[in-house]
C-alpha positions in Angstrom: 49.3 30.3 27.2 50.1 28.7 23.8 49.2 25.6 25.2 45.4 26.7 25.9 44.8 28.3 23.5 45.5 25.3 21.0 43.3 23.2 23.3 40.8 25.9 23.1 41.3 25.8 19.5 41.1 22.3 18.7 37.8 21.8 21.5 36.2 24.5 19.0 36.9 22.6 16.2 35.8 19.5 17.8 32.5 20.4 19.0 31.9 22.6 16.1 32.0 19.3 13.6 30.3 17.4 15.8 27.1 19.8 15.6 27.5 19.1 12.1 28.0 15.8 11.1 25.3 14.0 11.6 25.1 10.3 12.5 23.3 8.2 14.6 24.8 5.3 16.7 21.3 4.3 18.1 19.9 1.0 16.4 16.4 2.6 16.6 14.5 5.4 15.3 11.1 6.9 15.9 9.3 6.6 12.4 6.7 9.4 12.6 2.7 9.7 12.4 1.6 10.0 8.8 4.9 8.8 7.2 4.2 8.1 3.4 5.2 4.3 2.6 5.1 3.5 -1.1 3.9 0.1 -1.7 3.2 -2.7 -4.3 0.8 -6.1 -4.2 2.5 -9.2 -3.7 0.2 -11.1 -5.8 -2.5 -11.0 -7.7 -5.6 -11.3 -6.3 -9.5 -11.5 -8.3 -13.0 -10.7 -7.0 -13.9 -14.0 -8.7 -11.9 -16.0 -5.8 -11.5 -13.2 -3.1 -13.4 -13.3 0.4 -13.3 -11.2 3.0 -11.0 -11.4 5.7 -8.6 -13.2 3.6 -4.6 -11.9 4.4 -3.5 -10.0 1.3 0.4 -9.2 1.1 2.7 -6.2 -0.4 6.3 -5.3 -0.4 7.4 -1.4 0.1 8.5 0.1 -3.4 12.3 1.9 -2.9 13.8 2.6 0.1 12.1 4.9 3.1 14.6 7.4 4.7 14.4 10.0 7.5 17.3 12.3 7.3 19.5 10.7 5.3 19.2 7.7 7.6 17.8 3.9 6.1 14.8 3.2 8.1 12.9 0.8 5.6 14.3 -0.9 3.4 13.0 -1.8 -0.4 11.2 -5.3 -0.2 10.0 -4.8 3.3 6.7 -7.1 3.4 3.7 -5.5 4.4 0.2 -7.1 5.5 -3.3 -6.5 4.5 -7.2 -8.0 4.7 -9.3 -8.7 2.1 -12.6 -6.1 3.5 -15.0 -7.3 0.8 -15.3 -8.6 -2.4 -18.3 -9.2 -4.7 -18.1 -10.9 -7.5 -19.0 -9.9 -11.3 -23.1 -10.2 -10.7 -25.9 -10.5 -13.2 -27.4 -7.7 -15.5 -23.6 -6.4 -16.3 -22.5 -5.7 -12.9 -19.1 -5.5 -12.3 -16.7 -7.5 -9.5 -15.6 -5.0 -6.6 -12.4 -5.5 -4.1 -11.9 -3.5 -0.9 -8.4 -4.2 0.5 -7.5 -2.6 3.7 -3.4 -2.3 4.4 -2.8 -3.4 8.2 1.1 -3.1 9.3 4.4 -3.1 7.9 6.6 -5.9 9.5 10.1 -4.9 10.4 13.2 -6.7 12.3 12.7 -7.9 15.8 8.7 -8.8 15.6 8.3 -4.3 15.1 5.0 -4.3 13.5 4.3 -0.7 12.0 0.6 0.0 12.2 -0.5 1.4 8.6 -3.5 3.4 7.4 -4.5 2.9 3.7 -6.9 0.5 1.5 -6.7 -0.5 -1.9 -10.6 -0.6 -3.4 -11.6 -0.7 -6.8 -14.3 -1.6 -9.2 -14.2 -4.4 -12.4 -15.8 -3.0 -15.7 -19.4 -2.2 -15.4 -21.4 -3.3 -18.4 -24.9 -2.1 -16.9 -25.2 0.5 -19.8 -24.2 -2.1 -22.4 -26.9 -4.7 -21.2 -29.8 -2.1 -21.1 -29.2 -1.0 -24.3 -28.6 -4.5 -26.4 -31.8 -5.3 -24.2 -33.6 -2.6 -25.6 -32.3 -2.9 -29.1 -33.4 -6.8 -29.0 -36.6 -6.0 -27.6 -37.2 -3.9 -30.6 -35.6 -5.8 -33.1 -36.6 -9.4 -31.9 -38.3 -9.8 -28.9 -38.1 -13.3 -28.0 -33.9 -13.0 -27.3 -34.3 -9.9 -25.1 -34.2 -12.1 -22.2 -31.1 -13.6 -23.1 -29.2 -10.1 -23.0 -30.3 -9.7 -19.5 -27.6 -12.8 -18.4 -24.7 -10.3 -19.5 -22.0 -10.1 -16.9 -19.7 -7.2 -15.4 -16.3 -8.2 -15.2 -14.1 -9.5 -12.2 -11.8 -7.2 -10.4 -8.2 -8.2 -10.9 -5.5 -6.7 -8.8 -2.4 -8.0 -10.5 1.2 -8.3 -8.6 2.9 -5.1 -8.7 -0.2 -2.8 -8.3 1.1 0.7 -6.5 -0.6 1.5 -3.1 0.0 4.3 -1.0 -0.3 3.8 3.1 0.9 5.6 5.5 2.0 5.2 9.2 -0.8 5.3 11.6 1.2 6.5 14.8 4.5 7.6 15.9 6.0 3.6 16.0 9.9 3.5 17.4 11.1 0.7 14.8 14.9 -1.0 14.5 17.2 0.1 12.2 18.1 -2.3 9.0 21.6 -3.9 9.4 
């Protein structure tokens, strides 16, 4: 009687920290829909030189966890497009970059499809040009034409820029070593 009831005992105790503890001895692990992965550009990248469909790459910022478990880890490269860039135009027009973010790349050839873009604007200098135009004009007309050559400025993207993405669907990925 003493006997089973130790057993009994210790088989409590046993399942009872097994509940609890947790751990996971699968090398895998389902990274969910709409995930947030904090990214960074890899390198810098101008409107000036940019054209679309040109690969862009990033790295993840810090490490990405799901229950206390490492799924990505920090420096996991990441892949993107060039969507469209214009460059700095005529009458103060600024440079414009559209970056789309397409998959993270993991161990094992795992790509994780990603959902997230990168677009932004150079400095405008529309306002600027109209009115030193229009001061010129008053002033001196023969150089108001002159004004109208103004440029925007070139979007830059330098290396480090933060980017936020996030997982497009449910994507079972490996497990870092």
């Amino acid at each position: 009687m003493k006997i089973a009831a130790t057993l009994a005992l210790f088989l409590a105790a046993a399942i009872g920290s097994a509940q609890t503890a947790p751990h996971n001895d699968s090398k895998t692990v389902v990274l969910p829909a709409d995930t947030e992965i904090h990214l960074e550009l890899a390198e810098t990248i101008s409107s000036q030189t940019a054209k679309a469909g040109e690969p862009v790459r990033f790295r993840t910022v810090g490490d990405t966890t799901l229950g206390g478990i490492l799924v990505i880890p920090d420096g996991t490269e990441a892949d993107g497009v060039v969507l469209d860039a214009k460059r700095k135009g005529h009458l103060g027009h600024a440079g414009h970059l559209d970056i789309g973010i397409q998959f993270l790349r993991m161990g094992h050839g795992v790509h994780v499809p990603l959902n997230g873009a990168a677009d932004q604007d150079g400095q405008d200098h529309v306002t600027r040009t109209a009115v030193t135009t229009g001061v010129a004009t008053a002033l001196f007309w023969p150089a108001a034409p002159f004004f109208l050559l103004m440029h925007g400025a070139d979007m830059v993207m330098t290396a480090g820029t933060p980017v936020t993405a996030f997982v497009d669907h449910a994507t079972t990925v490996p497990l870092p070593n």
